[in-house]
C-alpha positions, 0 to 999 in steps of 0.5 A, a space after each residue: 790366186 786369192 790374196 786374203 788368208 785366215 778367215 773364218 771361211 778358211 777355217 771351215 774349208 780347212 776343217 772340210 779338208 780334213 775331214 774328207 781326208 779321213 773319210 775319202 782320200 785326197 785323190 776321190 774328194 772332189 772341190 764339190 764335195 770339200 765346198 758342200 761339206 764346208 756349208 760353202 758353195 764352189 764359187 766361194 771356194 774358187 776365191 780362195 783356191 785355184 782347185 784341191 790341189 791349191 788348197 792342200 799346197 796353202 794347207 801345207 805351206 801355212 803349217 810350215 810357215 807356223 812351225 818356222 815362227 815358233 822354231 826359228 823367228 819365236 826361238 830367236 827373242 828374248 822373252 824365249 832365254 827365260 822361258 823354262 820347260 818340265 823333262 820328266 818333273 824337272 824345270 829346265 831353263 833353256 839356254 844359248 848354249 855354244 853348241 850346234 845341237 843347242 840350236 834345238 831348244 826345249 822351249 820352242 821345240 815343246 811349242 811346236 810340239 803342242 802347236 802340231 797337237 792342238 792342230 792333230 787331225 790336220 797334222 794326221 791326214 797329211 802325214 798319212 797321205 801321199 804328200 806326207 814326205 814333203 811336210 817331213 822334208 820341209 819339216 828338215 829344212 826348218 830344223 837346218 834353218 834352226 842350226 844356220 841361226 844358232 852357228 850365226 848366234 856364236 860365229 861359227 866358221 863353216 866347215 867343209 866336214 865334221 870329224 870326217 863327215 862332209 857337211 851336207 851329210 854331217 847336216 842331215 843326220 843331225 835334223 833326221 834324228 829330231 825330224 823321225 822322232 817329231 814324225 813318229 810322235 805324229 803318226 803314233 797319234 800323238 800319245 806322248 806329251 810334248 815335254 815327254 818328246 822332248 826329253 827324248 830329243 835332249 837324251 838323243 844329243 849326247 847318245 850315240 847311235 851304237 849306244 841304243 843298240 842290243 
């Protein structure tokens, strides 16, 4: 497997992926059609990537890999603790808060956010493709990562449940609140802004479920 990353010719073949995706489907394209589209020729491919297969796996792992740097690693410094994000035309100043949905700050999960949508055709085709649930899955574990963070942050004992909820379970619910809301924003098209997104992310903390219902 090729050892160099982020070059320009990644970035054209990226951008060749993409556009196949829309127009062929992972499984017509072909690493002919992905180097010919890129201006490359498969030689040149080859260097970077073992086959299609290969080069959507990178794709994926480098997406979830930016989106850890932003949610968890970018999260945890301190630069982010003065950092403030706009919810419906009011500044709000993150802040470590003691509680485990706190780990969900506004501040990074708005970058993520804008990072998915400054990178939306990507983000689009791979949600629509048949490998759209493990970028979603992955997705969950970063979020998973973000409350491990936070209940280290505080010290908080791990429990075997939460108000009769056996953790596994009780960990689940918490990360495919914010996963669907992310998720549905993507295949939506993005329409909303990240600080709408966010918002809603806020407002789904301290909302009960039965309390959405009619």
């Amino acid at each position: 497997m090729p050892a160099k990353r982020n070059t320009k010719t990644e970035a054209r073949i990226k951008a060749a992926f993409t556009t196949l995706m829309q127009s062929k489907g992972f499984d017509a394209m072909t690493v002919s059609d992905i180097a010919r589209t890129a201006g490359i020729n498969r030689g040149t491919f080859y260097m970077h990537y073992l086959d299609k297969m290969d080069l959507r796996q990178q794709l994926v792992d480098d997406a979830i890999e930016d989106l850890t740097r932003i949610l968890v690693t970018d999260a945890a410094s301190p630069d982010r603790d003065r950092k403030a994000v706009s919810l419906g035309g009011n500044a709000i100043a993150p802040h470590r808060g003691k509680a485990i949905c706190d780990a969900f700050q506004s501040a990074s999960i708005a970058d993520a956010l804008r990072h998915i949508r400054n990178d939306y055709a990507f983000f689009s085709v791979v949600s629509r493709s048949g490998n759209d649930m493990q970028i979603y899955d992955r997705m969950k574990e970063v979020l998973k990562r973000l409350i491990v963070a936070q209940a280290t942050r505080f010290g908080a004992e791990p429990k075997t449940d939460y108000n009769g909820i056996p953790t596994d379970y009780a960990m689940e619910i918490l990360v495919s609140a914010v996963s669907s809301i992310i998720w549905l924003w993507i295949r939506r098209g993005c329409k909303e802004s990240p600080e709408e997104i966010c918002r809603i992310i806020e407002v789904n903390k301290t909302t009960a479920p039965v309390d959405i219902l009619w």
